[in-house]
Residue frames relative to the residue before (quaternion, step in Angstrom):
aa qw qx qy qz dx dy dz
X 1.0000 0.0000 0.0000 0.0000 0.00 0.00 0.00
X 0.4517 -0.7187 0.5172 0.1093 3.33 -1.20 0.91
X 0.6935 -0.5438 0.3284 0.3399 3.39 -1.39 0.90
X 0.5645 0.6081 -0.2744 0.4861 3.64 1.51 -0.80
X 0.9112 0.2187 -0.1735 0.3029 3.26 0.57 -0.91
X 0.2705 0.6735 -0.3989 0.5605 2.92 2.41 0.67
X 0.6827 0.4805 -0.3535 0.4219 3.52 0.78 -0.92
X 0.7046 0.4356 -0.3456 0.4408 3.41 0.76 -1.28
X 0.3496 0.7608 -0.3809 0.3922 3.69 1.06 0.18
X 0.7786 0.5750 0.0193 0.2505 2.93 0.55 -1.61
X 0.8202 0.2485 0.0297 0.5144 2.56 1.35 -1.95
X 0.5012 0.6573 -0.3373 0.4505 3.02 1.63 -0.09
X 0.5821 0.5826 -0.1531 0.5462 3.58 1.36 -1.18
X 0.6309 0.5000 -0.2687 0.5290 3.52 0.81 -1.11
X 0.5999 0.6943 -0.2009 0.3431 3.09 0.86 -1.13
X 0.7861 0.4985 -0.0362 0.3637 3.26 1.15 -1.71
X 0.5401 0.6596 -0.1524 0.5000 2.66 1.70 -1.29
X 0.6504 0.5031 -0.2017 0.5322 3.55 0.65 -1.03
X 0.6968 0.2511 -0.3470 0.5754 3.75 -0.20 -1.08
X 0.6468 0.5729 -0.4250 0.2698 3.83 -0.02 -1.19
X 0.7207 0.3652 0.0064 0.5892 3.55 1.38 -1.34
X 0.7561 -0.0093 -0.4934 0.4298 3.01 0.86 1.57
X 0.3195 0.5163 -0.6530 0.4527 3.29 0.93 1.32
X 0.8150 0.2678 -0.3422 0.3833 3.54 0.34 -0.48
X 0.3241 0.5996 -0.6259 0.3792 3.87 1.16 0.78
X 0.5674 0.5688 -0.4846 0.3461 3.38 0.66 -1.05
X 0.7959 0.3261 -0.3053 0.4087 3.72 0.02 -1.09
X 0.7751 0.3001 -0.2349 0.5039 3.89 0.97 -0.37
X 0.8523 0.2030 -0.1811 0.4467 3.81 0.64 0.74
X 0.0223 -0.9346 0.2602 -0.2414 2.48 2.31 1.76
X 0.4522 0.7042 -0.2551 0.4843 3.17 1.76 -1.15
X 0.8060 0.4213 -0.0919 0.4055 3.31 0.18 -1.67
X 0.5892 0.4535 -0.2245 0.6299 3.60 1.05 -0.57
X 0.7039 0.2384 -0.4099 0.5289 4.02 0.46 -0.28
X 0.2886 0.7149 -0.4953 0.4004 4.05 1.08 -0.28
X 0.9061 0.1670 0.0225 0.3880 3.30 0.25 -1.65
X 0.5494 0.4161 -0.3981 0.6054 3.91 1.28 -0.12
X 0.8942 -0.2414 -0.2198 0.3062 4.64 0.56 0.81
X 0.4567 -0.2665 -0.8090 -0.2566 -0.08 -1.47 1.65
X 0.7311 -0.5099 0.1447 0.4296 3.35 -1.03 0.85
X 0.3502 -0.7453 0.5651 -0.0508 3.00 -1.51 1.08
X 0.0790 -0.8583 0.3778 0.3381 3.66 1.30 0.26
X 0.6747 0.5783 -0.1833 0.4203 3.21 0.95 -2.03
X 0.8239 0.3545 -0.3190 0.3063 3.68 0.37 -1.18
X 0.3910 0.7647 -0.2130 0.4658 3.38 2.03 -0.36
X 0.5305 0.5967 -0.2125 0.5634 3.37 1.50 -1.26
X 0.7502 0.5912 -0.1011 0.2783 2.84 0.45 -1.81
X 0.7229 0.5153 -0.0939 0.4506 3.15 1.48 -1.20
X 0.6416 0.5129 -0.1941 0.5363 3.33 1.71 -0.81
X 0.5264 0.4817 -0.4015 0.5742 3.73 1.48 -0.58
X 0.8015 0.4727 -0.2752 0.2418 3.65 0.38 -0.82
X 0.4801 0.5301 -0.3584 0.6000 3.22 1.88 -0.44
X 0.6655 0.5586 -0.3373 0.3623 3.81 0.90 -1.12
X 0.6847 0.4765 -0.2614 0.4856 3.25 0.90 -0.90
X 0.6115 0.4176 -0.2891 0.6067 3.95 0.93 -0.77
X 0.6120 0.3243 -0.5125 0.5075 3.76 0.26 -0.06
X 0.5510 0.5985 -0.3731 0.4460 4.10 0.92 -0.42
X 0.6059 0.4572 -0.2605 0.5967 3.50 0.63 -1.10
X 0.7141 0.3989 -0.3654 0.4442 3.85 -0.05 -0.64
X 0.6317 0.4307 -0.3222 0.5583 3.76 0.56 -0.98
X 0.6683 0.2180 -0.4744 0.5299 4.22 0.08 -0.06
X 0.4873 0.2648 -0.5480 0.6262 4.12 0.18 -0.22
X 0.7868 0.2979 -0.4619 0.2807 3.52 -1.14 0.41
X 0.5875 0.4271 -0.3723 0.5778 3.44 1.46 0.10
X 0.6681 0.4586 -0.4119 0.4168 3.14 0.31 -0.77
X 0.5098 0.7147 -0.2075 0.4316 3.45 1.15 -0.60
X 0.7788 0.1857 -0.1450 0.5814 3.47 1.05 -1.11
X 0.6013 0.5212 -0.4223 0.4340 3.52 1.01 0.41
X 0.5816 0.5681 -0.3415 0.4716 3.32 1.60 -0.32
X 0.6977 0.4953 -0.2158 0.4705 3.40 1.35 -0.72
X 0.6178 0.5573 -0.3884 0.3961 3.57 1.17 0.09
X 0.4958 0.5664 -0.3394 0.5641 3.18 2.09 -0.99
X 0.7401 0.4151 -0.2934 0.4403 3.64 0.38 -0.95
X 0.7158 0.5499 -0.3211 0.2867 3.35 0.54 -0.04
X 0.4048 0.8054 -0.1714 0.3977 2.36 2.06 -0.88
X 0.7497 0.5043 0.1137 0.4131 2.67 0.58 -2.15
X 0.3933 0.7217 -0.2136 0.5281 3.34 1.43 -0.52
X 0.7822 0.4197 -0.0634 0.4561 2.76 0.14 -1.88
X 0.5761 0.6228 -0.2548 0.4640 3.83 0.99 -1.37
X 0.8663 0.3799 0.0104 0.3241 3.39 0.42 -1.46
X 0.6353 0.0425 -0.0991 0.7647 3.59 1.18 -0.74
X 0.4271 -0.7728 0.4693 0.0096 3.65 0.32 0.97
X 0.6898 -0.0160 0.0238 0.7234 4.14 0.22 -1.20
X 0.5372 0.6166 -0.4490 0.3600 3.95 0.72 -0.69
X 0.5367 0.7499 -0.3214 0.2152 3.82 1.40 -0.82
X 0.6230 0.4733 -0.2660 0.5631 3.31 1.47 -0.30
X 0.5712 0.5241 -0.4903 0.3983 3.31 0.23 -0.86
X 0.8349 0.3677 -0.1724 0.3715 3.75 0.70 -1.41
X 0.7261 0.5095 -0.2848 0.3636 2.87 1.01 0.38
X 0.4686 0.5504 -0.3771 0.5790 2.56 1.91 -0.03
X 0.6167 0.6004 -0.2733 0.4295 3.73 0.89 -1.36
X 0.7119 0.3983 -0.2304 0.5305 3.94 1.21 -0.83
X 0.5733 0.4729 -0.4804 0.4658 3.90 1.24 0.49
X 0.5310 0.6982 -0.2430 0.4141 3.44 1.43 -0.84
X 0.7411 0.4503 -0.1466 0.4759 3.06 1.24 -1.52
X 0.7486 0.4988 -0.2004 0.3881 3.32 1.06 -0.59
X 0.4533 0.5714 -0.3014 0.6142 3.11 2.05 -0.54
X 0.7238 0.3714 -0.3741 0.4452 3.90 0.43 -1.01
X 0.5167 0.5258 -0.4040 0.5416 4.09 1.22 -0.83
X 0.7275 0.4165 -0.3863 0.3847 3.94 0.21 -0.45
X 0.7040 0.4432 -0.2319 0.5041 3.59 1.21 -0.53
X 0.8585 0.3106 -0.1737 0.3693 3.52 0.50 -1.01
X 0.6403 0.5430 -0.1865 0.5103 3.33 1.62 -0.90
X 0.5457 0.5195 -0.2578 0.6048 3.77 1.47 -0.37
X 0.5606 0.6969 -0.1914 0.4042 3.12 1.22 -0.80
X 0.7367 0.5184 0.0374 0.4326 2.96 1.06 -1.45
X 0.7061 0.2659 -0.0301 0.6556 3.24 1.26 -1.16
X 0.6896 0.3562 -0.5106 0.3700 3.44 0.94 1.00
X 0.4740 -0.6819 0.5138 0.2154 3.77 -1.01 0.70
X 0.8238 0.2425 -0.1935 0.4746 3.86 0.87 -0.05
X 0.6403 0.5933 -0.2381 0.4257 3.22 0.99 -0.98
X 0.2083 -0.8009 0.5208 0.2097 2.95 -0.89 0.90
X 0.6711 -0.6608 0.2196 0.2545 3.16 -1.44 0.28
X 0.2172 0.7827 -0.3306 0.4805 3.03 2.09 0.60
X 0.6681 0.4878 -0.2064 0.5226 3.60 0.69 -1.41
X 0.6741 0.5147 -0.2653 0.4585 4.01 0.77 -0.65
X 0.6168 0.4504 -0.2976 0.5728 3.23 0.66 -0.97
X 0.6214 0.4534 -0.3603 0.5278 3.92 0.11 -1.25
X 0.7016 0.5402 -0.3137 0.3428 3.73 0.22 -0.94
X 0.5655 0.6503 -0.1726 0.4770 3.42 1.30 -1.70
X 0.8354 0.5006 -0.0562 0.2199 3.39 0.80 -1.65
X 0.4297 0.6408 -0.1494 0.6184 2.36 2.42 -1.11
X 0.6774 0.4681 -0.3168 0.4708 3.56 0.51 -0.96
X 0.5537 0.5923 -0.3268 0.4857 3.96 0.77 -1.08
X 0.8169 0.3464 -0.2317 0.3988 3.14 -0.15 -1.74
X 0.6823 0.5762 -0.2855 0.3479 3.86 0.86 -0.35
X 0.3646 0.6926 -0.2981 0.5463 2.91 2.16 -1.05
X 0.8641 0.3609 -0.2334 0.2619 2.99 -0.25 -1.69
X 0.4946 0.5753 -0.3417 0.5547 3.55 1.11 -0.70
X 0.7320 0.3060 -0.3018 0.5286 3.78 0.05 -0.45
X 0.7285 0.3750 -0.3646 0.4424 3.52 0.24 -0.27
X 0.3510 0.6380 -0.4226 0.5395 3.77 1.46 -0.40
X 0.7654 0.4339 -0.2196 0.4215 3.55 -0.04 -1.64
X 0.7693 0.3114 -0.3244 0.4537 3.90 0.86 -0.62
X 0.5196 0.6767 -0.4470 0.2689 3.15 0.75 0.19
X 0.6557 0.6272 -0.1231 0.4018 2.45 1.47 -1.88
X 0.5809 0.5393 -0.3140 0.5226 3.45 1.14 -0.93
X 0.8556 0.0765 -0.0301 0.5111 3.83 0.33 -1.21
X 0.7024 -0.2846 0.2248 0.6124 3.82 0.00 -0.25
X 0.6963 -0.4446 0.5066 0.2466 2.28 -2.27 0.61
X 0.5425 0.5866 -0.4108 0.4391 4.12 0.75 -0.61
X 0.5792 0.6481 -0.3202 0.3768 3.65 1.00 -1.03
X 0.6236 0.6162 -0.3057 0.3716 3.66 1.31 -0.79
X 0.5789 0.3675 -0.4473 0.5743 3.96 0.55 -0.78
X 0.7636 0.3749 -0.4147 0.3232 3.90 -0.22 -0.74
X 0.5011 0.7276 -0.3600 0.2999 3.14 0.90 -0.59
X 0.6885 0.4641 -0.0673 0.5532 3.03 0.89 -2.29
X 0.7655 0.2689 -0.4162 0.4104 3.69 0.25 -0.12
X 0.3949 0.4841 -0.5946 0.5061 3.81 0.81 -0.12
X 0.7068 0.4084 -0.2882 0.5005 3.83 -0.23 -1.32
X 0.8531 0.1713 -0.2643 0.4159 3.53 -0.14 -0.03
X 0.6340 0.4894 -0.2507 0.5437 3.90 0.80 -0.60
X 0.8064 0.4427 -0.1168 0.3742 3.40 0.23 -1.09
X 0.3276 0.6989 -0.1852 0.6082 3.01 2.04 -0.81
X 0.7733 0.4541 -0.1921 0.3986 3.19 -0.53 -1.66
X 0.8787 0.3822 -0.0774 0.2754 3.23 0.29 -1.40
X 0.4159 0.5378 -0.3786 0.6281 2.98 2.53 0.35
X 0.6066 0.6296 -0.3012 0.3807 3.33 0.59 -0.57
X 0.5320 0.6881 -0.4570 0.1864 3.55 0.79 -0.99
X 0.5931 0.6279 -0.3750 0.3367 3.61 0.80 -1.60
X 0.6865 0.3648 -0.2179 0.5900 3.76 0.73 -1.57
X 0.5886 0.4676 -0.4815 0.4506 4.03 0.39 0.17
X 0.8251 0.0876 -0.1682 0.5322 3.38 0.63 0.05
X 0.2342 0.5294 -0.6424 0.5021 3.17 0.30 1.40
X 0.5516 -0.5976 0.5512 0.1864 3.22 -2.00 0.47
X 0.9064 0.2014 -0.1447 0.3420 3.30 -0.11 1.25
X 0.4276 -0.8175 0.2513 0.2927 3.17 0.04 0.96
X 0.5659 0.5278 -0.5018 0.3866 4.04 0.68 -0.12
X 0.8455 0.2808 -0.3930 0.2279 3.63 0.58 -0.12
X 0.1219 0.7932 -0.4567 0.3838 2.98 1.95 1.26
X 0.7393 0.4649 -0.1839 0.4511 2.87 0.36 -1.77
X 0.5957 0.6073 -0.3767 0.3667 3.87 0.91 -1.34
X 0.7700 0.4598 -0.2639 0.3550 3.43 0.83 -1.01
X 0.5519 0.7018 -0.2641 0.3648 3.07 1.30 -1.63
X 0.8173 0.4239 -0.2151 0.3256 3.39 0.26 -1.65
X 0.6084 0.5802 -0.3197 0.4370 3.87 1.37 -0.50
X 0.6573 0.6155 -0.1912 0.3906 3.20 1.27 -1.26
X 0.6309 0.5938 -0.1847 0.4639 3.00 1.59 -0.96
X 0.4138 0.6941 -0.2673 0.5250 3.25 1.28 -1.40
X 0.8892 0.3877 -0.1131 0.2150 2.94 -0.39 -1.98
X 0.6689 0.5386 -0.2643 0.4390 3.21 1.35 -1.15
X 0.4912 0.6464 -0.3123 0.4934 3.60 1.55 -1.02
X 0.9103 0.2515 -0.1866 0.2706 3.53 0.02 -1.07
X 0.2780 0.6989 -0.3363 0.5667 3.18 2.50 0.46
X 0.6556 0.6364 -0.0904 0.3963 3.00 0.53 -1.46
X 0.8471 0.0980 0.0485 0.5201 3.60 0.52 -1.37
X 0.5118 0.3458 -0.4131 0.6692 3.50 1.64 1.01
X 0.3683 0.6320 -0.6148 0.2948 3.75 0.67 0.34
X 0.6948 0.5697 -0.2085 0.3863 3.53 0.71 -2.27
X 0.8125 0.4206 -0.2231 0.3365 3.23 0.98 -1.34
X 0.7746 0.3792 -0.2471 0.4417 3.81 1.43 -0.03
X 0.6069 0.5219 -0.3865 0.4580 3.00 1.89 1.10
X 0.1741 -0.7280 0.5607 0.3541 3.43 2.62 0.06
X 0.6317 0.3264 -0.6159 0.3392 3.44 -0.30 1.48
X 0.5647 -0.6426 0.5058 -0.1108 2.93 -1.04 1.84
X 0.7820 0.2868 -0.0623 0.5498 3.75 0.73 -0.83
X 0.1366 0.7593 -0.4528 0.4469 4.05 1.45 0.65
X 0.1595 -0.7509 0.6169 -0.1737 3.23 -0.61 1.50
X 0.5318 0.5629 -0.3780 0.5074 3.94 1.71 -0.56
């Protein structure tokens, strides 16, 4: 891949992150947006849309940095436990799916444990749908890695908003990253015209 189409990477993703993360402030920091539209507020409005824009910016590079960390690690993966590379990767979505449900669990004081699981599942069932789609595009091998970038790699962007105080800027973070990692993910194959990609 070429510097051009590394770039259009970048900014395209960056791109996504941002608009994606503040279309959905609107629905999760409604409060704060009606604060300032009565009665209208022009400047602090402004103010509010640069700051969602700029946090939907911050999320989209944690999500790159994210999938560049996972090509090295896959890489390497692959180098090191060689046919063993599934097993653990399959064993480290499990683990991360049971660490979203029970370990959140734990370290919350209100939530019930209904809301984790539903959360967990949500994450899975989206996984899987995105990793469906890269297979389909490049092989069928492409699917365990797929599902654990989407679901491991994921997770482990997420952490910061997992332990914050409150749940809307869970979701704020969660849902760009996701976005972001998805359309990384399934514009990799397509801006290297390689067809047989296993990353």
């Amino acid at each position: 891949m070429n510097s051009r189409k590394w770039v259009r990477l970048f900014l395209t993703t960056l791109l996504i992150g941002g608009v994606v993360t503040l279309l959905i402030s609107f629905f999760f920091k409604h409060q704060s947006y009606a604060e300032v539209l009565q009665p209208l507020q022009l400047f602090e409005l402004l103010g509010l849309v640069l700051f969602f824009t700029g946090l939907g910016f911050i999320f989209s590079i944690i999500s790159q940095m994210g999938f560049f960390a996972y090509l090295t690690v896959h890489q390497f993966g692959k180098g090191v436990f060689r046919s063993l590379w599934v097993p653990v990767q399959i064993f480290l979505i499990a683990f991360t799916l049971f660490d979203l449900i029970y370990f959140r669990y734990q370290a919350g004081e209100q939530s019930a444990l209904f809301s984790y699981v539903l959360a967990a599942l949500g994450l899975l069932v989206l996984a899987l749908i995105v990793a469906y789609v890269k297979a389909k595009e490049t092989n069928r091998h492409a699917f365990i890695p797929a599902l654990f970038f989407m679901i491991v790699v994921t997770t482990v962007e997420w952490v910061p908003a997992l332990r914050a105080e409150g749940s809307d800027y869970v979701w704020l973070m969660v849902i760009p990253l996701f976005i972001c990692n998805a359309y990384q993910l399934i514009l990799l194959h397509r801006l290297t015209n390689s067809s047989k990609t296993t990353d």
